[in-house]
N, C-alpha and C positions, 0 to 999 in steps of 0.2 A: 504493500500500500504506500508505503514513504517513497519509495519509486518510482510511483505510479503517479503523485501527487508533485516529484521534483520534475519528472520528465514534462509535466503537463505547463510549471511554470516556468520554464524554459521557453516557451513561447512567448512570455512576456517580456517583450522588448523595449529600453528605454531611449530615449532622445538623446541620450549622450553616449550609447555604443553598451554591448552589451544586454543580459537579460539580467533577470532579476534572483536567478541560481546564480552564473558566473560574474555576477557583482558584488555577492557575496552579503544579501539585503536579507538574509533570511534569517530567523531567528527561533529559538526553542519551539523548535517543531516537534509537536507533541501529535501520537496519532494511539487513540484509544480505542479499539474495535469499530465501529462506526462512525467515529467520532474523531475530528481532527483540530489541532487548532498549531498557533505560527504568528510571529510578526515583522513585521514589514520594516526594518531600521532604514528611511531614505539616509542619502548623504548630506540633503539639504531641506529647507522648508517647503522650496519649489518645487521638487521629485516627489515628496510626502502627498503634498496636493494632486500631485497626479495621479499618484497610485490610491489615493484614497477616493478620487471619482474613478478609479476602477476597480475598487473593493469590490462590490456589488459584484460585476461580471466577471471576476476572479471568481470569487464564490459560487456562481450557478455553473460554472466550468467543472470545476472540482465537483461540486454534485454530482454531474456526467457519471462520473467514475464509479463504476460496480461495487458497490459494499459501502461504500463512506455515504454518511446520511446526515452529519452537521461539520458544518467550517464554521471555526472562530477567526477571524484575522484581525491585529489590531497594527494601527500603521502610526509607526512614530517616526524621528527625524531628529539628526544631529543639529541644533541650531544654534546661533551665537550666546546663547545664555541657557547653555543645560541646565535639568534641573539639577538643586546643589546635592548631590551624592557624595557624603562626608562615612568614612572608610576606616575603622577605630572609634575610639571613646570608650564611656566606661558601659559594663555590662545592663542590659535594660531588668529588671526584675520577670520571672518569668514562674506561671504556676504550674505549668506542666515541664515534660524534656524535652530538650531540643532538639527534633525530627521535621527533617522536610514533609510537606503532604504525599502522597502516592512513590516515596521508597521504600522498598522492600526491606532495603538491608543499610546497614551501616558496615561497611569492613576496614579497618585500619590498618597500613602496613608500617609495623615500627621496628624500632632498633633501636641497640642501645648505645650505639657511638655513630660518629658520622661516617662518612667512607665507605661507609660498604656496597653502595650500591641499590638502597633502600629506595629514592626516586627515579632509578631507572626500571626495578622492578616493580615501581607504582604504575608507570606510563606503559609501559608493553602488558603487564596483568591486564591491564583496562582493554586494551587495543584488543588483546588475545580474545576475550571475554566478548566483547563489542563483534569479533570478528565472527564469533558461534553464533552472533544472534540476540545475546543478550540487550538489554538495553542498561547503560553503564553510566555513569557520572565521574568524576575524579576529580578531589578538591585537595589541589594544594595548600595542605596545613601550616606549612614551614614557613611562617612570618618571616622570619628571619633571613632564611638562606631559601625563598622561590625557585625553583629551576622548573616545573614544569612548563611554562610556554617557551621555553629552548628548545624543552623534548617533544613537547608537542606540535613547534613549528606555529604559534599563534603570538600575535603582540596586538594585535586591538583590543582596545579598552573595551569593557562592557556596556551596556547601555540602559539606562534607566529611565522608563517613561512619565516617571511619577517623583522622581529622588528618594525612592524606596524600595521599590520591586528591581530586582538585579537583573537583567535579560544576559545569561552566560554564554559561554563561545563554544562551537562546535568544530570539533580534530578527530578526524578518521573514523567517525562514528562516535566518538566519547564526548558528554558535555562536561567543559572543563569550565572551572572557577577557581582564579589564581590572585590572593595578594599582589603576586609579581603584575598582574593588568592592569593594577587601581593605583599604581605610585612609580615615581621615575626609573626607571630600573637601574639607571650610576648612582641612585641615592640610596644609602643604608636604611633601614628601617629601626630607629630609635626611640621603642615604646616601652615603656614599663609595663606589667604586668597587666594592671587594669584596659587599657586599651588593644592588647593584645586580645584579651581574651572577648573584648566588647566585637574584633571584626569576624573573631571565628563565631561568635553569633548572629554576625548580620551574612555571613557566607552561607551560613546553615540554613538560615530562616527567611532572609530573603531574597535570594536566589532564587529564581524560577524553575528550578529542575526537573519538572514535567514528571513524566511516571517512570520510574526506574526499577531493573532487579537489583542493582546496588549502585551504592555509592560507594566508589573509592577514596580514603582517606591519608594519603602520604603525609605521617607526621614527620615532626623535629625529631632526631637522632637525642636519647636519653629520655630523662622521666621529670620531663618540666608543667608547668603550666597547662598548657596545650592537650596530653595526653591525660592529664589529673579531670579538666575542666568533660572531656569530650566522654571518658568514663562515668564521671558522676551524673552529666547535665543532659547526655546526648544518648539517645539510644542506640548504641552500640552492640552488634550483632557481634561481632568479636574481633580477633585480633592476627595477625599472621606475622612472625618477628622476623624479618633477614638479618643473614651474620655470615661473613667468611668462617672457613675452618680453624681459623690462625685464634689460641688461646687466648691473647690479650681485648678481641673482639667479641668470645663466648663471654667474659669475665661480663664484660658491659650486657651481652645480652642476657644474663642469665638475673640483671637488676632488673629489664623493661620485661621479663618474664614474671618475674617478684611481682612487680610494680603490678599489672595485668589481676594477677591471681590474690593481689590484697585485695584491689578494688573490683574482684567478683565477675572481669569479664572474660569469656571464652579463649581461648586459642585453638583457632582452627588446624594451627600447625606452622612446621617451621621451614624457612627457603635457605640453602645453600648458596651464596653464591659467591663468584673468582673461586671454586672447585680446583679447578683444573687450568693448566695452557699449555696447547699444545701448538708446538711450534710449527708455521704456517712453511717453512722449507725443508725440513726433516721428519715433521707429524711425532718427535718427541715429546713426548710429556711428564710436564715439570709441576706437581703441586707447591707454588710456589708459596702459599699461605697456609700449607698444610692439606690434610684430608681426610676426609669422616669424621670431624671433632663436632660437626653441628647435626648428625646422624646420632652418635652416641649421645649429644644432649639432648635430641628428639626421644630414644628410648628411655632415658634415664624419667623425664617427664609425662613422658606416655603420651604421647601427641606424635602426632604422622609428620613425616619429612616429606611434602610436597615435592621437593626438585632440589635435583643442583645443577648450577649454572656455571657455564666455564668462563676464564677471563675472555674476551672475545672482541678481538678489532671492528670487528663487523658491529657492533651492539654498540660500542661507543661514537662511533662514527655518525650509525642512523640517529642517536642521541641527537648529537651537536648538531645533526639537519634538521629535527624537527619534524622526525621520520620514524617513530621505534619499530627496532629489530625484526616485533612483533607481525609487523607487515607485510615481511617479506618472505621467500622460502629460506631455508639456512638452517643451521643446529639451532641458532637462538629460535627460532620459531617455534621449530618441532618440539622444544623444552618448555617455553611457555605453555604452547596447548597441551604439554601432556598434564603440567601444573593448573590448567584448568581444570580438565578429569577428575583428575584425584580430588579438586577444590568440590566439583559442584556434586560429585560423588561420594559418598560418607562412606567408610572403610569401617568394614566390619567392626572393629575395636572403636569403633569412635558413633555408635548408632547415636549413642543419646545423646551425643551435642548437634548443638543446631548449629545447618551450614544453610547456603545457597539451597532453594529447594530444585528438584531437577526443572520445573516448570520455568524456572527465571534466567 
């Protein structure tokens, strides 16, 4: 049906070259069994006007189409005085927890030191996922150190039709919502506590993130803030820790494992990753960080080792283009989708915790 509904606006062609797919106007397109809805971000006041006297016959177009029986379209526009969409401060008081409307899942992928590879294994998880079908989100939680719109290949800012409601950006099937989009990206981000934790609640909550089987959560490396706030406040479906094999890296993981299991939430299991490298002219291989040490903390814990990943040139490279690994054919690929498997498939020894159900 999203296919069915892109190919059709593809025929909507604008006065300054282009349509309204390859201009890249479209926004949290949301398609619910019958049911579809999308908005129209012009690039000026002038375009907005246009497309909004052709809402109407956008609309009875898309009716056309076999199955879908309501469009929502709402058509906004970048103009010289956005609304003011102010990004931190302190936390708003809140009676319930904090969950987007229509996601299934909450899943965090943490670690407990930096370096390991924890936000590259955030962006190709999603890709991978996204790639079977699922319908995925990924919200870069790392205030601090952002990298997801590198990995994802996105830099426009988001868009707000109201200076409240978030309209987030879409990469290779994944909607992504990144700190890194809302603030200069040569500029450090220099926030105490309190405002920190005020934008990971306006990410959560006002974010438009349409209906989803998960949301992906790439936190901050250790047991800060960030991961404290999203345990207590945020309904969080569970957790999945990466770590090299290399001891000094378990030592840290075996805290945000602690950290996890004081505050009562799941571990779906644990990722290997830099395993292995195997050298790309002789096909030697060198465990350069060691090997099986995150295998044996999987047993010792009694939680499944989803995958291990090898160092892999190819995976940092599609990284740095904004391209993940995930995308493509390759050993990184066939490793992510086997770590989907195991993910949305519950392993005999692990019936009673709740995962992904097969349906999402």
């Amino acid at each position: 049906m999203r296919e069915k509904i892109l190919a059709l606006l593809e025929n909507y062609k604008l006065e300054s070259g282009g349509n309204i797919v390859s201009r890249d106007l479209i926004r949290a397109l949301n398609v619910d069994g019958a049911k579809a809805s999308f908005v129209l971000e012009a690039p000026s006041p002038g375009v907005a006007q246009n497309l909004e006297n052709e809402r109407s016959r956008i609309q009875d177009q898309l009716l056309q189409i076999d199955g879908l029986e309501e469009v929502s379209i709402v058509v906004t526009s970048h103009s010289k005085e956005p609304p003011n969409l102010k990004i931190g401060g302190h936390p708003k008081p809140q009676e319930t927890k904090m969950k987007p409307q229509n996601v299934s899942k909450i899943l965090a992928i943490a670690s407990g030191k930096g370096g390991v590879g924890k936000s590259t294994v955030s962006s190709n998880l999603a890709v991978a996922l996204a790639n079977k079908g699922k319908k995925i989100g990924l919200l870069d939680a790392d205030i601090y150190g952002p990298s997801q719109p590198r990995m994802m290949g996105v830099s426009q800012r988001p868009s707000s039709p109201d200076g409240k409601r978030i309209i987030p950006l879409q990469a290779h099937g994944v909607t992504l919502m990144s700190i890194g989009l809302m603030v200069d990206p040569s500029k450090a981000v220099v926030w105490r506590g309190p405002m920190l934790m005020g934008a990971l609640q306006q990410m959560l909550s006002q974010v438009e993130w349409g209906e989803l089987d998960a949301l992906i959560v790439d936190l901050p490396p250790g047991t800060g803030d960030v991961q404290l706030t999203l345990c207590q406040k945020a309904e969080l479906s569970g957790a999945i820790i990466v770590s090299t094999p290399q001891d000094v890296a378990l030592l840290d993981a075996r805290k945000a494992i602690d950290m996890f299991k004081t505050l009562k939430t799941p571990i779906f299991g644990m990722i290997e990753n830099m395993s292995n490298f195997v050298c790309p002219n002789c096909s030697h291989e060198t465990p350069i960080f060691g090997k099986g040490g995150v295998l044996v903390e999987a047993n010792e814990l009694g939680v499944p080792l989803l995958g291990t990943l090898p160092i892999d040139l190819d995976t940092r490279l599609a990284g740095d283009d904004g391209k993940p690994a995930a995308l493509f054919d390759g050993p990184a690929a066939v490793a992510y989708n086997k770590i989907c498997l195991l993910y949305t498939s519950p392993s005999p020894r692990d019936k009673r915790q709740s995962r992904m159900p097969s349906s999402a």
